[in-house]
C-alpha positions in Angstrom: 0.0 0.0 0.0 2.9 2.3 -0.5 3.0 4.0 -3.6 6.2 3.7 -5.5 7.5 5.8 -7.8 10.2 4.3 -10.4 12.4 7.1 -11.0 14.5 9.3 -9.3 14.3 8.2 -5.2 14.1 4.2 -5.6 13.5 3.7 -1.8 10.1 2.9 -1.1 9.4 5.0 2.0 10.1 8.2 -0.2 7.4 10.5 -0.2 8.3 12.6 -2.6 6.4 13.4 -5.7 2.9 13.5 -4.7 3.2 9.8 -3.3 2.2 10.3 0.4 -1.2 11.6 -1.2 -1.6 8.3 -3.4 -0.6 6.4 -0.3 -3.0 7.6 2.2 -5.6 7.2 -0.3 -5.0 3.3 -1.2 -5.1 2.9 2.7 -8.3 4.9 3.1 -9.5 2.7 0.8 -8.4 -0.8 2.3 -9.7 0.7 5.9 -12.9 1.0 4.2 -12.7 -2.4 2.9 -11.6 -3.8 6.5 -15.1 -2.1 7.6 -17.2 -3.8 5.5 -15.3 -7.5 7.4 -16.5 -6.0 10.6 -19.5 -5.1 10.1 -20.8 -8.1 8.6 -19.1 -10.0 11.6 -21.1 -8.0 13.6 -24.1 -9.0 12.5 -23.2 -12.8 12.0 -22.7 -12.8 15.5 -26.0 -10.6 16.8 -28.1 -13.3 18.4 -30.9 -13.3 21.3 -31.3 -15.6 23.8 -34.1 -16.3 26.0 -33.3 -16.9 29.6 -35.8 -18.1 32.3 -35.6 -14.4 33.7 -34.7 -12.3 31.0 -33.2 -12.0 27.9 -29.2 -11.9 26.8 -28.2 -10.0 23.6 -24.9 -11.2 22.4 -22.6 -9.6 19.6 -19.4 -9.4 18.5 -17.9 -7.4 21.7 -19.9 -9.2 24.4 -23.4 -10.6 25.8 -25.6 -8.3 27.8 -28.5 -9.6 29.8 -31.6 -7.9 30.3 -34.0 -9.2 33.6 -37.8 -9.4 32.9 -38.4 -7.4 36.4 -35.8 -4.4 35.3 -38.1 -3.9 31.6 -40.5 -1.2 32.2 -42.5 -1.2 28.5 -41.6 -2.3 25.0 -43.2 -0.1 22.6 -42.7 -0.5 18.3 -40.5 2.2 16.8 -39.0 2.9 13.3 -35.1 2.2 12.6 -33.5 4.9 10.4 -29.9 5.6 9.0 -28.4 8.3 11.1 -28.4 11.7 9.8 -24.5 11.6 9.0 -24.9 8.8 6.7 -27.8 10.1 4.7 -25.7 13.4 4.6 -22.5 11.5 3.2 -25.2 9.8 0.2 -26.1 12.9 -1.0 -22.5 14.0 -0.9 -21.4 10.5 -2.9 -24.4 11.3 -5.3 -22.1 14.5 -6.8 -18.5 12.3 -7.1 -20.9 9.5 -9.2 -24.5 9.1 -10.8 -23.8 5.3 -10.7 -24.0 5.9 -6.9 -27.5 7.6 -7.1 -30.1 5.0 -6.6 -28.0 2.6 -4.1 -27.5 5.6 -2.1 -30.9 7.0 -2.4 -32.5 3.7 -1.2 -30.2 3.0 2.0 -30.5 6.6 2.5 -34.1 6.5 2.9 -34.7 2.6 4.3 -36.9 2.2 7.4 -37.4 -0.7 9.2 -39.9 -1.9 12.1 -38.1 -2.4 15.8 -39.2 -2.9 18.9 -38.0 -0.6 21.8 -37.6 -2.3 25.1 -37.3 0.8 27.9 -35.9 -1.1 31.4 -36.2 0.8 34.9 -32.0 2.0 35.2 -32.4 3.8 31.7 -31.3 1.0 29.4 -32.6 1.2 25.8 -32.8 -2.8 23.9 -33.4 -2.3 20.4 -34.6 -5.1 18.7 -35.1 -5.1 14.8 -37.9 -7.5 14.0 -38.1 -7.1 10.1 -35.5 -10.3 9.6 -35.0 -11.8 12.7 -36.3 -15.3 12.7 -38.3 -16.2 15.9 -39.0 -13.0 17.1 -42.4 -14.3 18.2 -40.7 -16.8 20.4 -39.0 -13.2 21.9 -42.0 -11.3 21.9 -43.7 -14.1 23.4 -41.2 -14.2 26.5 -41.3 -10.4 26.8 -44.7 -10.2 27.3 -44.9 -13.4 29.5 -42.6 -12.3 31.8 -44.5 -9.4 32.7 -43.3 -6.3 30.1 -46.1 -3.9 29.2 -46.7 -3.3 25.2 -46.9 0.5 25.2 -49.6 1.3 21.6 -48.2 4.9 20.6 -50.7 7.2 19.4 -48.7 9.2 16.9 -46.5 9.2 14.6 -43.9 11.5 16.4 -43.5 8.9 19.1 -42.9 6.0 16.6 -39.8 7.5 15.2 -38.3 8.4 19.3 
């Protein structure tokens, strides 16, 4: 990932030329690439598990458990990209029109979730669109005593 340049300066840490600009760019580029590794990691190992008294979320960094008697509500919200990413697609659009409609459509996906507020201040998030067996979750959530919260408007759906 260091840019050589064939004449004049043969060593290879020279930065002379332009070359520091070409190399920071070819590893912007494989950091990006490393992203995409981690992310997809991430998500291969995002699992729920339901426990006699609660429920344990486990990804790549760790397991966290969440007790039925420390869940005040669950309540159905409305996932969005954050606001930095939608700002970055619009900002890809003007580099390349091939970008357009892939960035467009991830710019402007929504997908259903289910908020589960506990007592201490915790936020669970869980999104239900492809996760298989979340009746089996919803089931336990509601049988271990949390309250399904119906929100009235459409402000409170996207909170």
């Amino acid at each position: 990932f260091i840019v050589i340049n064939f004449s004049g300066d043969p060593h290879p840490l020279s930065m002379d030329g332009g070359k520091a600009v070409l190399t920071l760019i070819c590893w912007f580029v494989a950091l990006l690439s490393s992203a995409m590794f981690v992310i997809s990691t991430w998500y291969e190992k995002l699992s729920f598990q339901i426990l006699p008294n609660g429920i344990r979320k486990v990804n790549l960094f760790g397991a966290k458990e969440y007790h039925f008697d420390q869940m005040a509500e669950m309540s159905p919200a409305v996932w969005r990209p954050p606001a930095w990413f939608r700002k970055l697609s619009w900002m890809m659009i003007m580099f390349s029109l091939g970008l357009a409609a892939p960035m467009i459509l991830g710019a402007q996906s929504k997908a259903p979730m289910v908020k589960v507020r506990c007592k201490d201040g915790r936020i669970l998030s869980i999104m239900v669109k492809h996760l298989i067996g979340w009746e089996k979750l919803e089931q336990a959530l509601l049988d271990g005593g949390v309250n399904y919260k119906v929100l009235q408007n459409e402000k409170e759906k996207s909170e």
